[in-house]
PLY file of the C-alpha trace (Angstrom):
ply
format ascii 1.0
element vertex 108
property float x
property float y
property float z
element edge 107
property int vertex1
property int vertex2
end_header
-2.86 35.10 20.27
-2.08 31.90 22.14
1.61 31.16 22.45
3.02 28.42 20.15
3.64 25.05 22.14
7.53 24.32 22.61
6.24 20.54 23.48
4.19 17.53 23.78
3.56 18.36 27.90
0.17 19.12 28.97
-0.67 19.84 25.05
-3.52 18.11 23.17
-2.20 19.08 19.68
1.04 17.34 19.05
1.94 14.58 16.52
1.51 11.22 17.56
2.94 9.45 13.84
6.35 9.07 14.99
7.90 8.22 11.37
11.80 7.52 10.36
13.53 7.68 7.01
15.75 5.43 5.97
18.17 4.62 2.88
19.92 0.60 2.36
21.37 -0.63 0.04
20.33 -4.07 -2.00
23.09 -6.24 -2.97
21.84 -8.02 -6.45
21.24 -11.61 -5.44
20.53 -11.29 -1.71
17.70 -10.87 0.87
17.91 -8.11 3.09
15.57 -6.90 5.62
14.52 -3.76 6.39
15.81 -2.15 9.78
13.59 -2.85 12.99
11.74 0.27 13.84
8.01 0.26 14.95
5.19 1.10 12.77
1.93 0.21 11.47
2.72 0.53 7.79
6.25 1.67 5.50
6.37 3.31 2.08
9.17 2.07 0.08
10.56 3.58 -3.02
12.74 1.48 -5.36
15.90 3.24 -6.47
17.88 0.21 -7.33
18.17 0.56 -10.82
16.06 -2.84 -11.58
13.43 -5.08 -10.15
13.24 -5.76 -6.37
11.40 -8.45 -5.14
9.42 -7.22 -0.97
8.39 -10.04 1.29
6.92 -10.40 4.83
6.59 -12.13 7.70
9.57 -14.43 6.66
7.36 -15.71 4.10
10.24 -15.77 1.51
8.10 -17.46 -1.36
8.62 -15.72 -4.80
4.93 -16.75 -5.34
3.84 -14.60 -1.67
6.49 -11.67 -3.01
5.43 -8.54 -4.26
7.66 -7.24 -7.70
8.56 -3.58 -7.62
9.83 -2.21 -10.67
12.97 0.50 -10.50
11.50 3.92 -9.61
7.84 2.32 -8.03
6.95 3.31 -4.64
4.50 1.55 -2.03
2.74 1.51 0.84
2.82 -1.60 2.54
0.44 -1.91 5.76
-0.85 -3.50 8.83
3.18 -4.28 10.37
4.26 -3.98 13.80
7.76 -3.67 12.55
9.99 -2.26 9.14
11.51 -5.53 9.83
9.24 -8.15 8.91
9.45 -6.19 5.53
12.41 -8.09 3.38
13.64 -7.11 -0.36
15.85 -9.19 -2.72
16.95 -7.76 -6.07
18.62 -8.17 -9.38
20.39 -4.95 -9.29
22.52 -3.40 -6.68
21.52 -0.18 -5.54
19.36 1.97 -2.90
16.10 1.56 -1.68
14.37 4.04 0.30
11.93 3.56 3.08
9.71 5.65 5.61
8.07 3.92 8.75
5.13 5.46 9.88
1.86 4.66 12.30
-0.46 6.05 9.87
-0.95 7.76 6.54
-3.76 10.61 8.02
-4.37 12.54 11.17
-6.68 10.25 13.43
-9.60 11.90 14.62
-9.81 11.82 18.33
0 1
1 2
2 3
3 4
4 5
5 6
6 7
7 8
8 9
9 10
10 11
11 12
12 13
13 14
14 15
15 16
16 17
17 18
18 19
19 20
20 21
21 22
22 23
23 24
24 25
25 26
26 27
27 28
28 29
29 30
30 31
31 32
32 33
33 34
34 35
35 36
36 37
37 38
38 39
39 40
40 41
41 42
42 43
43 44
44 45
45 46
46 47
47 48
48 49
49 50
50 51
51 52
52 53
53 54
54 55
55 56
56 57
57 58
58 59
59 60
60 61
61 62
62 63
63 64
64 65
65 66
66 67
67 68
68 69
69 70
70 71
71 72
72 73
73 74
74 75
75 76
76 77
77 78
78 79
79 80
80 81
81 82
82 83
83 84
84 85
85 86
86 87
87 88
88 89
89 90
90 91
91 92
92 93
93 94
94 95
95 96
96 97
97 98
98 99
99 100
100 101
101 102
102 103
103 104
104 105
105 106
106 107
């Protein structure tokens, strides 16, 4: 049996979705954006006990926002960043967020 590779050199089976989790807090009344990390699309879970408005792009229109009721989750693609992704909400609380390239293995 083949030994199991211990890392990513000379291998062609190794993960290329580098993802990060990540937990902030929304202040009721205020826009805060995401933290910068790289990816292609981010899955955010509402926690905050109430509505949270997401934006993007700096496009901070309530009529280009997308409502996320308390305890909704969603995938929101085709970023280059976790930080063009902004929330604003009427309750203070936690949001939760995972950055990631890409929601399937690619084939190669």
């Amino acid at each position: 049996m083949p030994s199991v590779p211990t890392s990513n050199n000379g291998s062609t089976f190794y993960n290329q979705n580098d993802c990060k989790s990540f937990r902030q807090t929304v202040t009721a009344g205020s826009l805060v954006a995401l933290s910068a990390y790289p990816c292609s699309e981010v899955l955010i879970v509402n926690r905050t006990g109430g509505n949270i408005l997401v934006f993007d792009n700096n496009n901070f229109s309530v009529q280009n926002s997308f409502l996320m009721k308390n305890d909704e989750q969603y995938t929101f693609r085709g970023l280059t960043s976790t930080s063009v992704v902004s929330t604003s909400g009427a309750a203070t609380g936690d949001i939760y967020y995972r950055s990631q390239y890409y929601s399937l293995l690619p084939q190669r």
